[in-house]
C-alpha positions as CSV (number, residue, x, y, z in Angstrom):
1,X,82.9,138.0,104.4
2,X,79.8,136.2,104.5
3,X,76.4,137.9,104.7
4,X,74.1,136.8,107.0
5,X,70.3,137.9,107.7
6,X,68.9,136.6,111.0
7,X,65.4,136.3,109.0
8,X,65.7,132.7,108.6
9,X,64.7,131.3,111.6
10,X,64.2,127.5,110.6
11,X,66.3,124.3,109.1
12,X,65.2,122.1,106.6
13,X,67.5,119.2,106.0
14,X,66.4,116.6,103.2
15,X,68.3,113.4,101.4
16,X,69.6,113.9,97.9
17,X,67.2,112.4,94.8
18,X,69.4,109.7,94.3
19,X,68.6,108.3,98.0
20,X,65.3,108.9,97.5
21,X,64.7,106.9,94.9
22,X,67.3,103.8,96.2
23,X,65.0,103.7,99.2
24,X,61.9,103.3,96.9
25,X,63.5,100.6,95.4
26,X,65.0,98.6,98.4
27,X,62.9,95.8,100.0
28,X,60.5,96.5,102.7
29,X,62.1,94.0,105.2
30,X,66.0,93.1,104.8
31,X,66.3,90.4,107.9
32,X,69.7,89.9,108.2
33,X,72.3,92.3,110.3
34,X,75.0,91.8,106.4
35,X,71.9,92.6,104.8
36,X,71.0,95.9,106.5
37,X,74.9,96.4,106.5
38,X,75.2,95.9,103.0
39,X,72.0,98.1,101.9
40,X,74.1,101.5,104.4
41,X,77.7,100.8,103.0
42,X,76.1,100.8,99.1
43,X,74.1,104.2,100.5
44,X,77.5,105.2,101.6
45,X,79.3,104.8,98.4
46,X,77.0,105.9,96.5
47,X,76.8,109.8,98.6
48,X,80.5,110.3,97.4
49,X,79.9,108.7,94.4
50,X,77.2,111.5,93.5
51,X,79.2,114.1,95.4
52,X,76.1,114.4,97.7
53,X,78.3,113.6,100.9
54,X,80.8,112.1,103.1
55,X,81.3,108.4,102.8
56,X,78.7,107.8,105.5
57,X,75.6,106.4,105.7
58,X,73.1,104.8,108.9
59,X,70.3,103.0,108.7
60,X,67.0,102.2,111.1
61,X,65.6,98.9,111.0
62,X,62.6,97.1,113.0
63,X,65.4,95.4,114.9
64,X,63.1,91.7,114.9
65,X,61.1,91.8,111.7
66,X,63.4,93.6,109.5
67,X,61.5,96.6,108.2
68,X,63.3,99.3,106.9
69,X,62.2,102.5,108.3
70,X,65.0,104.8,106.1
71,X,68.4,104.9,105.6
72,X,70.6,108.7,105.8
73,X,74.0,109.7,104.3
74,X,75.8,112.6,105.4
75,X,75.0,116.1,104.3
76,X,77.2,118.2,106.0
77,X,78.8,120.2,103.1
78,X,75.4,120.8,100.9
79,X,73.7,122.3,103.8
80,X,76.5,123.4,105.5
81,X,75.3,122.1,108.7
82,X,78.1,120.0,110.9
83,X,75.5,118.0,112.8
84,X,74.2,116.8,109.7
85,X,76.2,113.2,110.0
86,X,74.6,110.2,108.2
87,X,73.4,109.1,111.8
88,X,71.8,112.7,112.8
89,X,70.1,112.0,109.1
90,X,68.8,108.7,109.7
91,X,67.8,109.0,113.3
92,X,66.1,112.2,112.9
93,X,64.0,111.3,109.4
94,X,62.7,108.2,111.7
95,X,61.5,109.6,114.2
96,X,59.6,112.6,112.0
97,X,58.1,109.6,110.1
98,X,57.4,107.7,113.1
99,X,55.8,111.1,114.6
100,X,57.8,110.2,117.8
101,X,61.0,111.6,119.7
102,X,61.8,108.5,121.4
103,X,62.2,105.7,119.1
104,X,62.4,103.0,122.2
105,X,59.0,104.3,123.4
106,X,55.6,102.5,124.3
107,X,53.8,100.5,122.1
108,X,57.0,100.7,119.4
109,X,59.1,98.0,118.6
110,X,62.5,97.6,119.2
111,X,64.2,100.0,116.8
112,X,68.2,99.4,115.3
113,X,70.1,101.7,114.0
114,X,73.1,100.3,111.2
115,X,76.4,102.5,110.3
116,X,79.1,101.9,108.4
117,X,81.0,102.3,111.5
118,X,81.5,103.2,114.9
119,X,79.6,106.6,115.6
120,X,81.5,109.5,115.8
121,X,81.7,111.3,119.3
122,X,78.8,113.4,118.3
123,X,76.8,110.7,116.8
124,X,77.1,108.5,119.7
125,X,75.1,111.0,122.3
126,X,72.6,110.6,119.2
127,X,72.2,107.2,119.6
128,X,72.2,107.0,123.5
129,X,69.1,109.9,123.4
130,X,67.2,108.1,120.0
131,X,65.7,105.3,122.0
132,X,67.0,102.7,119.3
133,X,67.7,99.3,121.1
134,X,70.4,98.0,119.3
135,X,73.5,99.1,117.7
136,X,75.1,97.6,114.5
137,X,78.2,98.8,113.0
138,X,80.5,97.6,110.3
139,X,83.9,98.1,113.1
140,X,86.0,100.2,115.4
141,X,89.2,101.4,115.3
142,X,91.8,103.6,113.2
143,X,91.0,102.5,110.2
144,X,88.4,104.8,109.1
145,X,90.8,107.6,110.2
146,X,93.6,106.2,108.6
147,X,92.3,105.5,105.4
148,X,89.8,108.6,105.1
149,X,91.3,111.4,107.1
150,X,87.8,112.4,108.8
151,X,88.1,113.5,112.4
152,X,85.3,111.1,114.7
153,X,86.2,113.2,117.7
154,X,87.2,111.9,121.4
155,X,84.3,108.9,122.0
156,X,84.6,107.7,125.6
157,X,87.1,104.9,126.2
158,X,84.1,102.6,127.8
159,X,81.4,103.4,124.9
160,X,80.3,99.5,124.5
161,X,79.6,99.9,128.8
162,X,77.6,102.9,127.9
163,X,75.7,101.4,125.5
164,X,75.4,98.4,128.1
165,X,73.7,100.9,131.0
166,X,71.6,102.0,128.5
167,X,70.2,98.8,127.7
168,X,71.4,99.1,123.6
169,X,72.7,96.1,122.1
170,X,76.1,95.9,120.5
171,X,76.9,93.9,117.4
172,X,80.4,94.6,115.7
173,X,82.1,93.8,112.3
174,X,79.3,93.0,110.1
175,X,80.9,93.6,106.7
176,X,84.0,95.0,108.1
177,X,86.3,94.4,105.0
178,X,83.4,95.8,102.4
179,X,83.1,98.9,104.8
180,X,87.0,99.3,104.4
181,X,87.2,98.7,100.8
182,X,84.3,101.4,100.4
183,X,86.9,104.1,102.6
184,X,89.8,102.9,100.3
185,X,87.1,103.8,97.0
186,X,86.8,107.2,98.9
187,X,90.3,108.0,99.5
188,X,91.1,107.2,96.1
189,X,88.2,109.4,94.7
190,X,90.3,112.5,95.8
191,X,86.7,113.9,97.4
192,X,87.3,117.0,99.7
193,X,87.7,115.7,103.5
194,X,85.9,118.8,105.4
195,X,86.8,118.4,108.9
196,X,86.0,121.8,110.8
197,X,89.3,123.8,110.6
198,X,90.0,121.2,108.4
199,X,91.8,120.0,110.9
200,X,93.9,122.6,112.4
């Protein structure tokens, strides 16, 4: 049995070193959506690659000048926290940067978030309550369930409307096939797939 103190009364949750330092030494500004897209899947395959993560990774841009604000990758197993997606990550680190809770609010710019795909269903109340403006994600569908074995929970059948009331632009299948070839590399890795119960 696990022994617990209720001492501890705070959560610290931080990117491995490798990240760190790939941030450092990506360009301020990447302008286009397959650059952004191509800057998260490399973070992606790289957390599984250093056994730091899941084969996830998000990342928030200026949406109209490019800037990169950061890019997170999951961390659910080394903190054993299961709200620490790649999106949670990113999301959460630009908004502590950005001393703000609303990333949509006055006197910002428009922020975008990139994900190697669709977010999961906890990841996508994330998005809807971050204040980004615009969403951009690699695809939708089975695949990444199919191929992976992760468990992105029951997301609403109208999500895109959601994301429409909300005033959040939608762009889809940027770098679909890399994103797929990159859940393929992970599957073939043999890396631990921790889905809570593991999927009982």
């Amino acid at each position: 049995m696990t022994q617990f103190t209720r001492d501890n009364l705070s959560i610290s949750l931080s990117m491995p070193e490798w990240a760190e330092q790939a941030l450092k030494d990506l360009p301020t500004h990447l302008e286009t959506p397959e650059e952004r897209m191509a800057a998260v899947i490399e973070f992606s395959r790289q957390n599984f690659l250093n056994k730091t993560g899941g084969p996830f990774a998000a990342g928030v841009f200026e949406r109209d000048s490019g800037r990169l604000v950061t890019i997170g990758v999951n961390r659910v197993m080394h903190y054993n926290c299961s709200s620490a997606h790649a999106e949670i990550m990113a999301l959460s680190m630009a908004q502590k940067m950005l001393n703000v809770y609303d990333l949509g609010g006055e006197g910002l710019p428009a922020h975008e978030l990139v994900v190697n795909w669709r977010p999961c269903a906890m990841c996508f109340g994330a998005v809807l309550w971050s204040g980004v403006r615009s969403l951009v994600i690699a695809g939708d569908g089975p695949e990444l369930e199919q191929i992976t074995g992760f468990d992105e929970g029951p997301v609403a059948e109208d999500w895109r409307g959601e994301l429409a009331r909300r005033g959040i632009s939608l762009t889809e299948d940027v770098l679909r096939d890399k994103a797929i070839a990159a859940y393929k590399e992970f599957a073939a890795s043999q890396n631990f797939v921790y889905n809570a119960r593991l999927g009982d």
